[in-house]
C-alpha positions as MATLAB code, in Angstrom:
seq = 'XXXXXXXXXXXXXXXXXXXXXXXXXXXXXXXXXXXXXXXXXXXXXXXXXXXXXXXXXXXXXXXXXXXXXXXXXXXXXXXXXXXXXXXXXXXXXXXXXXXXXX';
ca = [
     121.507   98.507   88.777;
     118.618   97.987   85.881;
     118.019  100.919   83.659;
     114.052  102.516   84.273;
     111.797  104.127   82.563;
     109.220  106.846   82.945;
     106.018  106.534   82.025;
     102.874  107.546   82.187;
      98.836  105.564   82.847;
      96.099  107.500   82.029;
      92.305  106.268   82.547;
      88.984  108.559   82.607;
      85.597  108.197   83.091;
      82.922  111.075   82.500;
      82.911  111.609   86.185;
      86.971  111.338   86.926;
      90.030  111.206   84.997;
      92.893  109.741   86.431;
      96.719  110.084   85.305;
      99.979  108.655   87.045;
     103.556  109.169   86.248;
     105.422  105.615   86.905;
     108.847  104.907   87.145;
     109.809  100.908   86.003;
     112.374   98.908   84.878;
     113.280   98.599   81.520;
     111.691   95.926   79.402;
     108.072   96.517   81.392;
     105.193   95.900   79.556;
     101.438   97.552   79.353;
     100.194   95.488   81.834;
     102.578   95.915   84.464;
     101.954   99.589   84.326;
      98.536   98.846   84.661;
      99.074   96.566   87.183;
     101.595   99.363   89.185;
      99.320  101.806   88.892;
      95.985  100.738   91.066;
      93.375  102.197   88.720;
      91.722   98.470   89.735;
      91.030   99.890   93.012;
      90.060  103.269   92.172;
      87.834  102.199   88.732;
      85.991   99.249   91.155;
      83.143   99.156   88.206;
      85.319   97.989   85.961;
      87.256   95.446   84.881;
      90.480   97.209   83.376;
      91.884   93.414   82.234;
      89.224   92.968   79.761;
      89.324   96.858   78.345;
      91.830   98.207   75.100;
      95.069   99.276   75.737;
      97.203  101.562   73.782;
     100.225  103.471   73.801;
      99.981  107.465   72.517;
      97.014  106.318   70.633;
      97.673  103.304   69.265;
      96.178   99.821   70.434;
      98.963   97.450   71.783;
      98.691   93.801   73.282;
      99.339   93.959   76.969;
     102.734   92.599   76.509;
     104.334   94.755   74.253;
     107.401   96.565   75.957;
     107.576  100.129   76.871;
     110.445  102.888   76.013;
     110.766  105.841   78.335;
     107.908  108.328   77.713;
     105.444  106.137   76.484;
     101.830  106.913   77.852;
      99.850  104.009   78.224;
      95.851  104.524   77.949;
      92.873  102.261   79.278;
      89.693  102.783   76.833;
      86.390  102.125   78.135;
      83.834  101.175   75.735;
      82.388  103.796   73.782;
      78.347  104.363   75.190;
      77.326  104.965   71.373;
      79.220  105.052   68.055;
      80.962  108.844   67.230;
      79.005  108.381   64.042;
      75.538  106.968   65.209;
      75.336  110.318   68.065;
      76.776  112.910   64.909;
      73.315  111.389   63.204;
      71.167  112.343   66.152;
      72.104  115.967   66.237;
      71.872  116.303   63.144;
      68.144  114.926   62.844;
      67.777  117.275   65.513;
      69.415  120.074   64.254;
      71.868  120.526   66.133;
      75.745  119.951   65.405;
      78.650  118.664   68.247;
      80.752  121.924   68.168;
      80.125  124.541   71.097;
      78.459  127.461   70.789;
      80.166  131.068   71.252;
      77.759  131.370   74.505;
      79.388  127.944   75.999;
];
């Protein structure tokens, strides 16, 4: 019997976050966690094979190997630079933290 791994696919959008935990067999790589767990079907708009991958934060190539633990995330492209929005508020007046009456 092969050794497996557990590990974990996370995707969100503003809308819906979605997380799975996966078992596999050792020596899996990103992409066949992507691949096992159907975020293509759920995520319809888009198309997860073009999108960055990484693994706890880091960006990976699809083919790198997972160990047991690893969480693998999908990143969707950013809808305007961190730096470029910090810019706006601040021309406005305003800053990103929330307020104590959130």
């Amino acid at each position: 019997m092969a050794a497996e791994i557990e590990v974990e696919v996370v995707f969100g959008i503003p809308e819906r976050q979605r997380l799975v935990c996966l078992t596999l067999q050792a020596g899996a790589t990103v992409a066949d966690a992507i691949e096992k767990s159907g975020f293509a079907g759920d995520f319809t708009d888009y198309d997860l094979s073009s999108l960055s991958v990484g693994v706890w934060g880091q960006i990976v190539a699809r083919d790198a190997v997972l160990s047991a633990g690893d969480r693998v995330e999908i990143y969707r492209p950013l809808q305007m630079d961190p730096r470029e929005a910090r810019r706006r508020l601040a021309a406005a007046g305003q800053t990103m933290r929330k307020s104590d009456a959130d």
